[in-house]
SERO-4910 file (N, C-alpha, C, O; in steps of 0.05 Angstrom, whole numbers):
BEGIN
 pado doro    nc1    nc2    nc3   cac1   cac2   cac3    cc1    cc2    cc3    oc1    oc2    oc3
  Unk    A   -436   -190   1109   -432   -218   1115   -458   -234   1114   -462   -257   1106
  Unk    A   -472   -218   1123   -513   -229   1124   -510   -242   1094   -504   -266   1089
  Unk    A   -516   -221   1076   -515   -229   1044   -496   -243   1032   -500   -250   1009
  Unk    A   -472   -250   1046   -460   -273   1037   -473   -299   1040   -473   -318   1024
  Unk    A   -487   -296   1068   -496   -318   1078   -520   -331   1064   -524   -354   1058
  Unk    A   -535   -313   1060   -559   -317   1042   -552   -322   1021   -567   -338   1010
  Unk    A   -526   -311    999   -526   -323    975   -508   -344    975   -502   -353    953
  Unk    A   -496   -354    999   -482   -389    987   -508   -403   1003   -514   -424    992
  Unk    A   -526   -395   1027   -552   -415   1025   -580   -416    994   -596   -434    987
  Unk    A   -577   -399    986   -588   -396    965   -583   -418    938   -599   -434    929
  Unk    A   -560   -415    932   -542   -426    912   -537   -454    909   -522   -465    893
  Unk    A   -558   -468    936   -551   -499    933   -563   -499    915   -550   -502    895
  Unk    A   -605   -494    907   -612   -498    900   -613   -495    873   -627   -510    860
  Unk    A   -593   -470    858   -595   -463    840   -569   -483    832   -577   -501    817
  Unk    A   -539   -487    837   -535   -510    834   -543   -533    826   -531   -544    808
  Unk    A   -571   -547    841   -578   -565    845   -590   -577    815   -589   -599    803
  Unk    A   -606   -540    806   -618   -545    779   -600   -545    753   -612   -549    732
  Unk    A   -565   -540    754   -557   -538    741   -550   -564    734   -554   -571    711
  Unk    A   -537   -583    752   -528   -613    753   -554   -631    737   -550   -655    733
  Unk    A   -577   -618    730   -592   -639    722   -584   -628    691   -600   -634    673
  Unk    A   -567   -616    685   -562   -614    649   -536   -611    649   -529   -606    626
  Unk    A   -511   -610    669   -483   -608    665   -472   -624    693   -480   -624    716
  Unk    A   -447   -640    675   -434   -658    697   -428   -636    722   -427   -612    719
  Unk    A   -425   -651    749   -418   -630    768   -389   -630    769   -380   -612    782
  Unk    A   -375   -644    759   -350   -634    764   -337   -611    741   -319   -596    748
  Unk    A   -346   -612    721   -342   -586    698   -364   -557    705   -363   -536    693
  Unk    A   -380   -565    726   -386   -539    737   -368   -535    752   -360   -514    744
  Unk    A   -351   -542    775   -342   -533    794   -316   -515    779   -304   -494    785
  Unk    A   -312   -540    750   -288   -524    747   -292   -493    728   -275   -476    729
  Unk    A   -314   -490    715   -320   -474    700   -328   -443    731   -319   -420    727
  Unk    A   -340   -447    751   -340   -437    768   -322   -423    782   -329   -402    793
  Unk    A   -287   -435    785   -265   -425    799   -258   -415    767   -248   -392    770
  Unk    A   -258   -422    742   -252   -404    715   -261   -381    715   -247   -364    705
  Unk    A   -280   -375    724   -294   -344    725   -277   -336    751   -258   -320    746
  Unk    A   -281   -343    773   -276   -332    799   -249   -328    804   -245   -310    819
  Unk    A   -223   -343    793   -199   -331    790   -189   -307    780   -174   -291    792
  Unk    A   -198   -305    754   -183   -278    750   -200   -253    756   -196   -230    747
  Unk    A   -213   -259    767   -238   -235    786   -213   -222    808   -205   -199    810
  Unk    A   -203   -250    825   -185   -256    850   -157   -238    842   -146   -220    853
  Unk    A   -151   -254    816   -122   -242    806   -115   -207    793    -95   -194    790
  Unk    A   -146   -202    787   -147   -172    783   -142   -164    812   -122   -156    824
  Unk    A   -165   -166    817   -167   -159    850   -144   -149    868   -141   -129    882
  Unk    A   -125   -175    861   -106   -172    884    -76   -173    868    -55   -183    876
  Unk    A    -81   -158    843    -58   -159    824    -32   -147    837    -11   -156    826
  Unk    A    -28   -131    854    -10   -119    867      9   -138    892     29   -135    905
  Unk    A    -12   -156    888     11   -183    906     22   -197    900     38   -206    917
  Unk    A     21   -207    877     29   -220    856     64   -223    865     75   -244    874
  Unk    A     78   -192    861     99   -196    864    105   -197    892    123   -183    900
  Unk    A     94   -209    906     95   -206    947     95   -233    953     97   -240    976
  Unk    A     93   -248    937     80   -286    940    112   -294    952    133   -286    942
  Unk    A    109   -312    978    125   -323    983    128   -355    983    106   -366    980
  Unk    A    148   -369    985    148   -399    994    118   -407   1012    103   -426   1008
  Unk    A    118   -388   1029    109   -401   1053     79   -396   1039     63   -413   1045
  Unk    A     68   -371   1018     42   -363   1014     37   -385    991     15   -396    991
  Unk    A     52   -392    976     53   -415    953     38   -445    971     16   -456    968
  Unk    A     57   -449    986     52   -477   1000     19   -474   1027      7   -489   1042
  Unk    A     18   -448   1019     -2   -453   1050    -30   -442   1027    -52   -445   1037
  Unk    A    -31   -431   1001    -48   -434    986    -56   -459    975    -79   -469    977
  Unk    A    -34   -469    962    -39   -494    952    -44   -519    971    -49   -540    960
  Unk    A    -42   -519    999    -62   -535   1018    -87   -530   1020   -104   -547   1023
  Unk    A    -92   -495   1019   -129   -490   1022   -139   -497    999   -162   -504    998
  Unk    A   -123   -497    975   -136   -496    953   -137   -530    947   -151   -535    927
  Unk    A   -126   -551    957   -133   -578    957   -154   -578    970   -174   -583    957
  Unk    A   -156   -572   1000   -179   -582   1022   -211   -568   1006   -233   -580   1003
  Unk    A   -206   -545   1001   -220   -529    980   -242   -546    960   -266   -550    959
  Unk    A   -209   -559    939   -221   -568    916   -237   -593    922   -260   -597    912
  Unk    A   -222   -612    940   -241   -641    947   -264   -631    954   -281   -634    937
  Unk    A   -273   -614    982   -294   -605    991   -314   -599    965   -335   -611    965
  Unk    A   -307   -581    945   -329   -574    926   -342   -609    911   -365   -617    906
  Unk    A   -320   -621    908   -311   -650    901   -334   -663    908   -348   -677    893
  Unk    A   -336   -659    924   -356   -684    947   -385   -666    949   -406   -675    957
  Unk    A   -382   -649    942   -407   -622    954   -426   -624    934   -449   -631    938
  Unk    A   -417   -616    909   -428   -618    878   -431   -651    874   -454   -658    870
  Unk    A   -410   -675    875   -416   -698    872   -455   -711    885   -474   -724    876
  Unk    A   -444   -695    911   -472   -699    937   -496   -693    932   -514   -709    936
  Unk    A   -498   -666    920   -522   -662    903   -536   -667    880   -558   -658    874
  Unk    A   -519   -688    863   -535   -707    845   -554   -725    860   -576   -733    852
  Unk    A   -544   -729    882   -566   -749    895   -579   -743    921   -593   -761    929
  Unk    A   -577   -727    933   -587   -718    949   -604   -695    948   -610   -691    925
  Unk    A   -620   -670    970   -627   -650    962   -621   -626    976   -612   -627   1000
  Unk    A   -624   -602    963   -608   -581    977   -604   -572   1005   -583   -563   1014
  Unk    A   -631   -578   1022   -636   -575   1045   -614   -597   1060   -597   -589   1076
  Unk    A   -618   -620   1054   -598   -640   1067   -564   -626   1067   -549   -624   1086
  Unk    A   -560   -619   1041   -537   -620   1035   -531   -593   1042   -515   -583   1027
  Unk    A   -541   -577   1063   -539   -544   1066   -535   -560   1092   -511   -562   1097
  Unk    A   -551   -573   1112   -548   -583   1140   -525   -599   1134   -508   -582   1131
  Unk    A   -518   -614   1132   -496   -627   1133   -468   -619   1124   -448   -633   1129
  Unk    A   -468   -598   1112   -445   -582   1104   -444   -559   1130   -428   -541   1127
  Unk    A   -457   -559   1146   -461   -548   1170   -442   -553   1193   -430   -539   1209
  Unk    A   -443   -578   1189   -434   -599   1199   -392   -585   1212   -378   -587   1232
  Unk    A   -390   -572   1187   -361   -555   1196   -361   -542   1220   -340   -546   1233
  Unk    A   -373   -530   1228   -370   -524   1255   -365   -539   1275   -345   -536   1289
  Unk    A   -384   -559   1280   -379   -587   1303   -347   -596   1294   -327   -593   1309
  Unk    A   -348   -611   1262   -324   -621   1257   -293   -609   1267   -275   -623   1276
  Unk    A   -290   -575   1263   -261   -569   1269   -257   -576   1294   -236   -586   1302
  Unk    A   -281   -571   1313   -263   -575   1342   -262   -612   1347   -252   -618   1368
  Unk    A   -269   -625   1336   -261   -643   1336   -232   -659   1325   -217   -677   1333
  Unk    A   -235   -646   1308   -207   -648   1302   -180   -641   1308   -158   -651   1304
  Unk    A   -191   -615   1320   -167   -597   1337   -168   -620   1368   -156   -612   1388
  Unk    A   -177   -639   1369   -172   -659   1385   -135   -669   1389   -120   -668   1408
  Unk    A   -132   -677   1355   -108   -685   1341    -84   -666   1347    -85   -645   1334
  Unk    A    -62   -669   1364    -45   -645   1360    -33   -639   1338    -21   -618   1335
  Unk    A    -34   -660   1316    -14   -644   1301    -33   -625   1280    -22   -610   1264
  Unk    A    -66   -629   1281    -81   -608   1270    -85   -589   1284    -98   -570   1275
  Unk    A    -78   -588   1305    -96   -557   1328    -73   -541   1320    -50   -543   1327
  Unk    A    -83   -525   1303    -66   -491   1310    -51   -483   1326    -55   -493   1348
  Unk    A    -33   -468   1324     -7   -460   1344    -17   -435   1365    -19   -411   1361
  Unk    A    -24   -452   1396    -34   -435   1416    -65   -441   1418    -79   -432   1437
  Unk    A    -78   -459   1397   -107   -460   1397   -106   -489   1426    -90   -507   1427
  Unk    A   -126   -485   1442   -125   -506   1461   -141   -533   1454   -154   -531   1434
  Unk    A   -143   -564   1468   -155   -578   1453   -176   -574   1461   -179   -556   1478
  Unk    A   -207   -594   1449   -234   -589   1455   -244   -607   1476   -240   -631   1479
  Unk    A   -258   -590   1491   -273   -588   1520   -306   -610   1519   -316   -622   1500
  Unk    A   -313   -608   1543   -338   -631   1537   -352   -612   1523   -349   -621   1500
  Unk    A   -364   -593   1520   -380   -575   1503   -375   -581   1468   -393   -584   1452
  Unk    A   -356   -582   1465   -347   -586   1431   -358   -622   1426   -371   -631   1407
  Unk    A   -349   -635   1448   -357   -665   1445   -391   -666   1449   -401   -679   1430
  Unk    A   -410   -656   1465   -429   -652   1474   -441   -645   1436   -454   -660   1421
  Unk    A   -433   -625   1433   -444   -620   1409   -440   -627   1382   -454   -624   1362
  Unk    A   -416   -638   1385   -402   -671   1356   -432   -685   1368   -451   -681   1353
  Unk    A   -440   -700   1392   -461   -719   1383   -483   -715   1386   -498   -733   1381
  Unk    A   -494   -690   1394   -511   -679   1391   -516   -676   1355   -536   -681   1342
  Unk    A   -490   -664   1346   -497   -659   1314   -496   -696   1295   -503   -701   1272
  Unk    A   -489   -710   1310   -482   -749   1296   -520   -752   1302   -536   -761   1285
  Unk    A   -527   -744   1322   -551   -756   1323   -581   -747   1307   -603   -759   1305
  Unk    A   -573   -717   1296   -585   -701   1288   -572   -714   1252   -592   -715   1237
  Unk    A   -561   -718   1246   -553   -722   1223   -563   -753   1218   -569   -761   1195
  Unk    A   -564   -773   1244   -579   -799   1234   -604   -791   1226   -609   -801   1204
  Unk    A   -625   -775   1237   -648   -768   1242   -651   -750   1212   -671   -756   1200
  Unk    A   -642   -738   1205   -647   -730   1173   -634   -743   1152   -644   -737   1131
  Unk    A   -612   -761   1150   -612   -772   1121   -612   -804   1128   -605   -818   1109
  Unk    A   -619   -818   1150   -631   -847   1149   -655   -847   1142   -667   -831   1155
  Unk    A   -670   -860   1123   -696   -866   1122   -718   -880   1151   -715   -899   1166
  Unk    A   -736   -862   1148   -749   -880   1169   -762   -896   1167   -777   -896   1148
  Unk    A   -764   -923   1189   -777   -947   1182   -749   -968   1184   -752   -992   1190
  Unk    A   -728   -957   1179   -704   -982   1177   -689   -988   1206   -689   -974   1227
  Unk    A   -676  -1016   1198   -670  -1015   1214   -648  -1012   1229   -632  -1027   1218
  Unk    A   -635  -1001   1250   -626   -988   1249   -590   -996   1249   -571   -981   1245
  Unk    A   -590  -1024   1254   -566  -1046   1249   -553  -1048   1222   -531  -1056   1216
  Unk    A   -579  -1034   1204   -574  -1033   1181   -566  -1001   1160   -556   -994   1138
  Unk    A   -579   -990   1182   -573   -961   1176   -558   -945   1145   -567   -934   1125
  Unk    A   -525   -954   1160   -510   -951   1138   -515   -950   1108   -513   -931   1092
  Unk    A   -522   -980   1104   -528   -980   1083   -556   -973   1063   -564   -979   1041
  Unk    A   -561   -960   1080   -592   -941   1069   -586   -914   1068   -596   -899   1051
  Unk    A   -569   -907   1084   -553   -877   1074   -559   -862   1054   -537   -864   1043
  Unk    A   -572   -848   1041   -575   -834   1018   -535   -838   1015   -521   -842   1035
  Unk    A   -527   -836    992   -497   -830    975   -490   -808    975   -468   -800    979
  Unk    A   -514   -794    968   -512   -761    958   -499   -750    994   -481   -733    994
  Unk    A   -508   -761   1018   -511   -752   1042   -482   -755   1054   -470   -737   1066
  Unk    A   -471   -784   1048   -454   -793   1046   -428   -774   1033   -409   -766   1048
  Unk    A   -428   -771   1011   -408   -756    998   -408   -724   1006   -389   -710   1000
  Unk    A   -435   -710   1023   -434   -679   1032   -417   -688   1054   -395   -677   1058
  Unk    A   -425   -705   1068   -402   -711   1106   -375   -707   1099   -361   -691   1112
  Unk    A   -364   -722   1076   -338   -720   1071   -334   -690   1056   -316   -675   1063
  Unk    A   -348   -685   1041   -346   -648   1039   -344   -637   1061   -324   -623   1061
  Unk    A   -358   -635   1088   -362   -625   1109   -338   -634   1118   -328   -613   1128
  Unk    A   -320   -654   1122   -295   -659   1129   -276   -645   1122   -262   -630   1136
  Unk    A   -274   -652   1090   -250   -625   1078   -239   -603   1079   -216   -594   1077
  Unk    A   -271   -591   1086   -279   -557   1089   -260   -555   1119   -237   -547   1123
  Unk    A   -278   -567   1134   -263   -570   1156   -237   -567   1162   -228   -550   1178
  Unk    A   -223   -583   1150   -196   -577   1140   -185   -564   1134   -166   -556   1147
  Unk    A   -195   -552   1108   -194   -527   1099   -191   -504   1115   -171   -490   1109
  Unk    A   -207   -495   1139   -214   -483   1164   -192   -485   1180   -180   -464   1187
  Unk    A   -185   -507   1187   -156   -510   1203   -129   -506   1189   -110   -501   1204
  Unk    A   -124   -508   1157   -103   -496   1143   -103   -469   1144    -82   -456   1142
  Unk    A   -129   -456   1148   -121   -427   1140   -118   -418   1170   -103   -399   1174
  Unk    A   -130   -429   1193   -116   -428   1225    -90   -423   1222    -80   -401   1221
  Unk    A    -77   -449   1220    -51   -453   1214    -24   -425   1201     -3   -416   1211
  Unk    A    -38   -418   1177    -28   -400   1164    -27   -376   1170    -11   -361   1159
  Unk    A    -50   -366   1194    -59   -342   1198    -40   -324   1220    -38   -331   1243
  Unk    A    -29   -305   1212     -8   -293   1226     14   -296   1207     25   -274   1204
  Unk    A     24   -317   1192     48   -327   1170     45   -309   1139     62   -296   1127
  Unk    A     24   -314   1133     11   -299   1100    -13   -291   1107    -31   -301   1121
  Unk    A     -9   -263   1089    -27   -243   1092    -47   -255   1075    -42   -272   1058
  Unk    A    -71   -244   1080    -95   -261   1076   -100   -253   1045   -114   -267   1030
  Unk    A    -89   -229   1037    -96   -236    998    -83   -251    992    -93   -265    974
  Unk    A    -52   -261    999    -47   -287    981    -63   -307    986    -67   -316    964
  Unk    A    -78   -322   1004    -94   -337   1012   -111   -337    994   -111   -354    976
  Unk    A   -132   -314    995   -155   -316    987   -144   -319    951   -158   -333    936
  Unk    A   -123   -307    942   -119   -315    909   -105   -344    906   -108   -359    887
  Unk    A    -90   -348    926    -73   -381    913    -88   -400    918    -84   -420    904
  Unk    A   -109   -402    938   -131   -422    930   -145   -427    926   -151   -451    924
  Unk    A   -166   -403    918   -172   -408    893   -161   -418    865   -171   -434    849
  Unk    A   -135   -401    864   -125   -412    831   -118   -450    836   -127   -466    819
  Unk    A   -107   -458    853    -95   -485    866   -120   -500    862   -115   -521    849
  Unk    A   -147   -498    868   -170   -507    868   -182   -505    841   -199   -521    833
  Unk    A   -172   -484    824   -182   -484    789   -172   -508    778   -185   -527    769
  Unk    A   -140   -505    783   -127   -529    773   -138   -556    777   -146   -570    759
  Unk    A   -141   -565    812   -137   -585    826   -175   -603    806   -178   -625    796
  Unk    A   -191   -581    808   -220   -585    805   -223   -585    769   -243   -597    762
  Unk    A   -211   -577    751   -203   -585    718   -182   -609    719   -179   -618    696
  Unk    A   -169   -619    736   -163   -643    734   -174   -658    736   -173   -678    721
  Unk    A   -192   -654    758   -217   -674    759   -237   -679    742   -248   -701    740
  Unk    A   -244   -659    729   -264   -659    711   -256   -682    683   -271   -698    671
  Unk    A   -226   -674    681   -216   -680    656   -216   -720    664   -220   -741    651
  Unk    A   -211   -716    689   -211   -756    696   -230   -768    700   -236   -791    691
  Unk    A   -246   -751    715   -275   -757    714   -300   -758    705   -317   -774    715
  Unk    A   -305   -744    687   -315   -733    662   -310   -726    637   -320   -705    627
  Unk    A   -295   -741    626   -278   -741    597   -304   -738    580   -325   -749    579
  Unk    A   -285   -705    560   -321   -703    546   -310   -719    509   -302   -702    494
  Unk    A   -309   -729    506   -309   -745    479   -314   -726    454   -332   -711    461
  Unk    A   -310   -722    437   -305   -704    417   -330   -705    411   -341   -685    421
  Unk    A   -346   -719    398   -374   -734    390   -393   -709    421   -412   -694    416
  Unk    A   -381   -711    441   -392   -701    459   -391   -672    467   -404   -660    484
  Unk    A   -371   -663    450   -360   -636    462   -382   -618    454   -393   -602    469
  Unk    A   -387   -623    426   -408   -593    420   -432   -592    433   -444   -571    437
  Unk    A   -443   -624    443   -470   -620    463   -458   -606    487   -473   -588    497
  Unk    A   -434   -609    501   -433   -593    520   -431   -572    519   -441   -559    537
  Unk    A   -417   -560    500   -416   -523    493   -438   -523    495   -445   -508    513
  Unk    A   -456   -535    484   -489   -514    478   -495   -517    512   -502   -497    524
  Unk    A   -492   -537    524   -499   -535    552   -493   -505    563   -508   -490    575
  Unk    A   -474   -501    557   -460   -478    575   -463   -455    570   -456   -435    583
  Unk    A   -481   -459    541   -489   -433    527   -521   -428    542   -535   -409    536
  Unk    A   -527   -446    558   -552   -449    560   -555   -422    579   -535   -411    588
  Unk    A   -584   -410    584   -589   -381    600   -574   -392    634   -556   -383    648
  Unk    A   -594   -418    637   -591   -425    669   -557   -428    678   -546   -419    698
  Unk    A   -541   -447    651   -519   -448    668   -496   -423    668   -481   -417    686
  Unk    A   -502   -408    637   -490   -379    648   -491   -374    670   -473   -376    686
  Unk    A   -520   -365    676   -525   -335    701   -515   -362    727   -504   -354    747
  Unk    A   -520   -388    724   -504   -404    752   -473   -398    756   -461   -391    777
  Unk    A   -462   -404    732   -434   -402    737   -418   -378    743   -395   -376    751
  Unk    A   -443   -353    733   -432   -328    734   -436   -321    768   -419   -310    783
  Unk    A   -460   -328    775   -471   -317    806   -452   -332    826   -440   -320    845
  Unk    A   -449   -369    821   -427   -372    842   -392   -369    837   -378   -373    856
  Unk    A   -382   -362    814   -363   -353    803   -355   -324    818   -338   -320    835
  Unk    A   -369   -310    808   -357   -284    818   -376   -274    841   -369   -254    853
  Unk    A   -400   -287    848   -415   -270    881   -403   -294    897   -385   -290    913
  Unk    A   -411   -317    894   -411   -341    919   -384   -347    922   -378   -361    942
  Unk    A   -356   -338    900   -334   -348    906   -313   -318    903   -300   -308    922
  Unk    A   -314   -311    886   -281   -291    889   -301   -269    913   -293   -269    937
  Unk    A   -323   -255    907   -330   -236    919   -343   -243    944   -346   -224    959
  Unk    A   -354   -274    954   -355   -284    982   -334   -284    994   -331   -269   1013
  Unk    A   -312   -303    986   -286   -304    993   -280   -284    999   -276   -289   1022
  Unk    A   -273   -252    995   -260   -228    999   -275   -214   1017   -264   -202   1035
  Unk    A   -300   -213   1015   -315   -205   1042   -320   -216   1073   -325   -205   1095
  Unk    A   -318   -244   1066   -313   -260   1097   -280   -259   1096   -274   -276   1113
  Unk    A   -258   -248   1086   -236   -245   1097   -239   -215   1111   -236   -214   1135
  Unk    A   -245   -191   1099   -250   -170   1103   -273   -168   1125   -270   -150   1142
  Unk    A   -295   -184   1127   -311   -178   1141   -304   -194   1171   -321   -192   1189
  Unk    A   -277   -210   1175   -269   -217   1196   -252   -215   1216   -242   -230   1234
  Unk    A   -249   -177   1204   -214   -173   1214   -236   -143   1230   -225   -128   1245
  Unk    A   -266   -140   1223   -280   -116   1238   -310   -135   1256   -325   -125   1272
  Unk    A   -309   -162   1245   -334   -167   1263   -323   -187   1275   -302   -197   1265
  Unk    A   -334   -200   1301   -323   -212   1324   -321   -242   1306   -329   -246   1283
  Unk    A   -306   -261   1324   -314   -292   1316   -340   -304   1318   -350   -321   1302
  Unk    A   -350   -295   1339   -371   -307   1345   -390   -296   1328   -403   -314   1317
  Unk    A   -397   -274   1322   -423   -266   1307   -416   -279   1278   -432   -289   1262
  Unk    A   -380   -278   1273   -391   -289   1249   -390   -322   1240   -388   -326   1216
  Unk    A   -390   -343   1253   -403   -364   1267   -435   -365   1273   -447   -384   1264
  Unk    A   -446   -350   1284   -469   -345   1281   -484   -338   1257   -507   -346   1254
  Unk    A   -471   -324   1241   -480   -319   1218   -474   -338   1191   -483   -339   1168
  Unk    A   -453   -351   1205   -448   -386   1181   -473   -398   1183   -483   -407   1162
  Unk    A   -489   -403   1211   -498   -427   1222   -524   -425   1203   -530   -447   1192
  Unk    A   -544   -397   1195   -560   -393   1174   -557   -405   1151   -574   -422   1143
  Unk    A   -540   -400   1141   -535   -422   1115   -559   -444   1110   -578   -441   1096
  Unk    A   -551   -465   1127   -578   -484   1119   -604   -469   1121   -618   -472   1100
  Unk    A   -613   -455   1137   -638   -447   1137   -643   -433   1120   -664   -440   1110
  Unk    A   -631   -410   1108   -630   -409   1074   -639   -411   1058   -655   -398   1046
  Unk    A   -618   -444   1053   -629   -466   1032   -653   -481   1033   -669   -486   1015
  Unk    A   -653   -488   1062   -683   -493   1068   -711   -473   1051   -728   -481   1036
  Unk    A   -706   -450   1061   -726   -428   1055   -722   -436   1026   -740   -451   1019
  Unk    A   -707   -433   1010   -701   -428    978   -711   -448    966   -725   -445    946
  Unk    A   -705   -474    979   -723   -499    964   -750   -504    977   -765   -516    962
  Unk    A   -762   -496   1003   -793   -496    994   -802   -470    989   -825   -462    996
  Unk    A   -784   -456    976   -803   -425    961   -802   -437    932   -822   -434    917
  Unk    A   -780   -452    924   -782   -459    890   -781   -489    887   -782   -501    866
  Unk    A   -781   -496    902   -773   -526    893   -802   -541    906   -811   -561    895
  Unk    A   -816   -529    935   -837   -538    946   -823   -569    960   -832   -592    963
  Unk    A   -802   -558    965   -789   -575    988   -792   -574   1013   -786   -551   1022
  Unk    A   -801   -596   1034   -817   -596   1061   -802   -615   1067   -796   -633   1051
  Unk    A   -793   -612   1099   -783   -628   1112   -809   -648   1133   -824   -638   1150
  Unk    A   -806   -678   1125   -827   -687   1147   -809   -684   1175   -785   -678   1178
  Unk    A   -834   -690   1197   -823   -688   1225   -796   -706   1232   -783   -698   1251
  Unk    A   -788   -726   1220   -768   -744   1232   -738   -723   1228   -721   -716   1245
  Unk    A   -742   -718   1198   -714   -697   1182   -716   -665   1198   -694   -653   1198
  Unk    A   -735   -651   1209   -741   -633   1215   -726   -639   1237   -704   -628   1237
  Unk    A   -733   -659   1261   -719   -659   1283   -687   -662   1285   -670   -652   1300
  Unk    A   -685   -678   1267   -651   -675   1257   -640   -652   1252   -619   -644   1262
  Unk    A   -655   -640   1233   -643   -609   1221   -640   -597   1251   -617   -594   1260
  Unk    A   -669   -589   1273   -657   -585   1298   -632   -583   1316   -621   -564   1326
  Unk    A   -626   -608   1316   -617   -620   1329   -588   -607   1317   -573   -597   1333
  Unk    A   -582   -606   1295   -557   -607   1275   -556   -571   1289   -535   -566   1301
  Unk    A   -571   -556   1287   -568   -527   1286   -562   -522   1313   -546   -504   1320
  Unk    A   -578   -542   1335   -572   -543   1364   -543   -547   1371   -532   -534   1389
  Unk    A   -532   -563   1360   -510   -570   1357   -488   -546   1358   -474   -540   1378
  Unk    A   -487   -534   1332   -471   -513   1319   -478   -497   1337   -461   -494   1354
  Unk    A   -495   -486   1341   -505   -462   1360   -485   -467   1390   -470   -450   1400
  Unk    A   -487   -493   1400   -480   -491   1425   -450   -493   1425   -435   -483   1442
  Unk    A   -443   -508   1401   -411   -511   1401   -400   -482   1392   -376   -480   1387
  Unk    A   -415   -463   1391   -402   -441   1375   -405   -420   1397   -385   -407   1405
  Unk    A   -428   -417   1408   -436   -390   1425   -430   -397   1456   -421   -378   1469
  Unk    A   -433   -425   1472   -428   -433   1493   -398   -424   1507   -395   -409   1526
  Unk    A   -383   -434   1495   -363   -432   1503   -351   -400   1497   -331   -394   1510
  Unk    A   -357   -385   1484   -353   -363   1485   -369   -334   1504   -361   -311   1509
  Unk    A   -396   -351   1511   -405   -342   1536   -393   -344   1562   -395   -326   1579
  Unk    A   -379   -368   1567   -364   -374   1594   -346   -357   1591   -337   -350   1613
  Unk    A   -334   -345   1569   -307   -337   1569   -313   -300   1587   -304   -289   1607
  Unk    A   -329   -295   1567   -345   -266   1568   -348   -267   1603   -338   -249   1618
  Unk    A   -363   -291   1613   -369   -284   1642   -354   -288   1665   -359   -281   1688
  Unk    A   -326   -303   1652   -296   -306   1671   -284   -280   1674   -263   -278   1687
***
C-alpha cells in the first residue's frame, strides 16, 4: 500500500509534464483505455456474477470517479503538482463533512463530531494559506485564486463522493465488481468528455497520433493506466480487507508529500514559507481528522 502511495504521489508530476504536449482530457481517457481491460482480464470470472445492484453502484463510482479525474487533470494545466497533491488531500477532511448530510452518511456510519469540524477549518485555513497569493487582499481573495486550485477543490469533492458511494455499496457488491464497473463507467463517462471537450479535427488528428507515439506520453499512460489505476485500484481493495482503517488513512495522507519530494527532486519546486504553512496546516488537518478520533475509541 506504501508503493501505491508513492506512485499516485509521484505521478502528479509526471502527469503534469505530459499536459504540456496532450489535451488533459484525452489523457485521462487514453489512461482508463489501458487500465480497463487490465481490470476486465483480471476479474474475467465475474463478468457472469454482475448484478442490478453491482451495475448501478459501479456506474455511480465510476461518474464521481470520472468528474474527479475531470477537475484533477483540468487543475493541473494551471496549477502545480505540489498544490494539486495538497488539495486533493483535502478528501479526507471533505467525507466527514459530508456525512454531516443524512442522506450521504452510510448505513450505521454516525454523523461528524467537533474533531471532523475542527479539522474541515483547520484544513479551509491551510488551503487559503497555499493557493491565495500573498500580498492580496483578502476581501478580494477569491478572485486571485489560482483556477488550476480551484478546479483540484472540486476534484477533491467528487473523490469524496466517490468515497461515500463505495461506503454505501460496501456489504451489497463484492468489491471486484466495483473495482471493474468503474473503471469501465469512467472510460466511457471520461471519452465523452474528451470527444465534447476536445474535438480533435481531422486536419488535427495525425498531430495527435504522433503525440501519443511520443516516448513521454507512452511510458505516462502506460505507468498511470495499468500501476496508478487497474493495479492501485486492486491493491487498496485487497490491501484493506488485511490492514486496519486507520493505517491505511495514514498512508493516503503521504501522497502530497510525495509529490512534493518529486517536484523539488525534478522540477526544483520549493514551497515559500506562506504555502509551506498551509501545506502544514492541510496535513494537520487530515492527520487529526483521521487518527484522533480513532485514538479515543482505542482508549474507551
Amino acid at each position: 500500500m506504501l508503493s501505491v502511495v508513492v506512485l499516485w504521489g509521484t505521478t502528479f508530476v509526471l502527469v503534469k509534464a505530459v499536459l504540456a504536449v496532450m489535451p488533459p482530457q484525452w489523457f485521462n481517457s487514453l489512461r482508463m483505455v489501458v487500465a480497463f481491460p487490465c481490470l476486465a482480464f483480471l476479474y474475467r470470472a465475474q463478468w457472469s456474477r454482475l448484478t442490478w445492484t453491482s451495475w448501478m453502484a459501479g456506474g455511480a463510482a465510476g461518474l464521481c470517479l470520472a468528474v474527479g479525474y475531470i477537475f484533477q487533470t483540468q487543475g493541473l494545466v494551471y496549477t502545480t503538482p505540489t498544490n494539486s497533491a495538497f488539495i486533493t488531500a483535502l478528501v479526507v477532511v471533505l467525507v466527514p463533512c459530508l456525512m454531516s448530510v443524512p442522506l450521504l452518511r452510510p448505513p450505521g456510519a454516525s454523523a461528524p463530531n467537533w474533531i471532523s469540524w475542527s479539522g474541515a477549518l483547520a484544513a479551509f485555513m491551510g488551503l487559503a494559506l497555499l493557493t491565495v497569493p500573498s500580498g492580496r487582499v483578502w476581501q478580494h481573495s477569491l478572485a486571485n485564486i489560482n483556477r488550476g486550485d480551484l478546479f483540484t477543490l472540486a476534484c477533491a469533492l467528487f473523490f469524496s463522493l466517490h468515497v461515500l458511494v463505495l461506503a454505501h455499496a460496501t456489504g451489497r457488491v463484492p468489491f471486484q465488481h466495483i473495482a471493474l464497473l468503474q473503471i469501465g463507467f469512467a472510460t466511457v463517462f471520461l471519452t465523452l468528455c474528451a470527444l465534447w471537450t476536445e474535438p480533435l479535427p481531422r486536419t488535427h488528428l495525425a498531430g495527435g497520433l504522433s503525440h501519443i507515439q511520443t516516448p513521454l506520453v507512452l511510458f505516462s499512460v502506460l505507468v498511470t493506466g495499468v500501476l496508478a489505476t487497474a493495479a492501485a485500484f486492486s491493491i487498496q481493495t485487497w490491501a484493506q480487507q488485511v490492514i486496519p482503517p486507520t493505517n491505511i488513512a495514514v498512508l493516503l495522507t503521504l501522497e502530497p508529500v510525495f509529490a512534493w519530494l518529486t517536484s523539488f527532486v525534478f522540477l526544483h519546486s520549493r514551497l515559500a514559507p506562506r504555502p509551506t504553512l498551509g501545506a502544514i496546516l492541510v496535513l494537520a488537518a487530515i492527520l487529526t481528522t483521521e487518527i484522533v478520533p480513532r485514538v479515543g475509541l482505542r482508549q474507551a
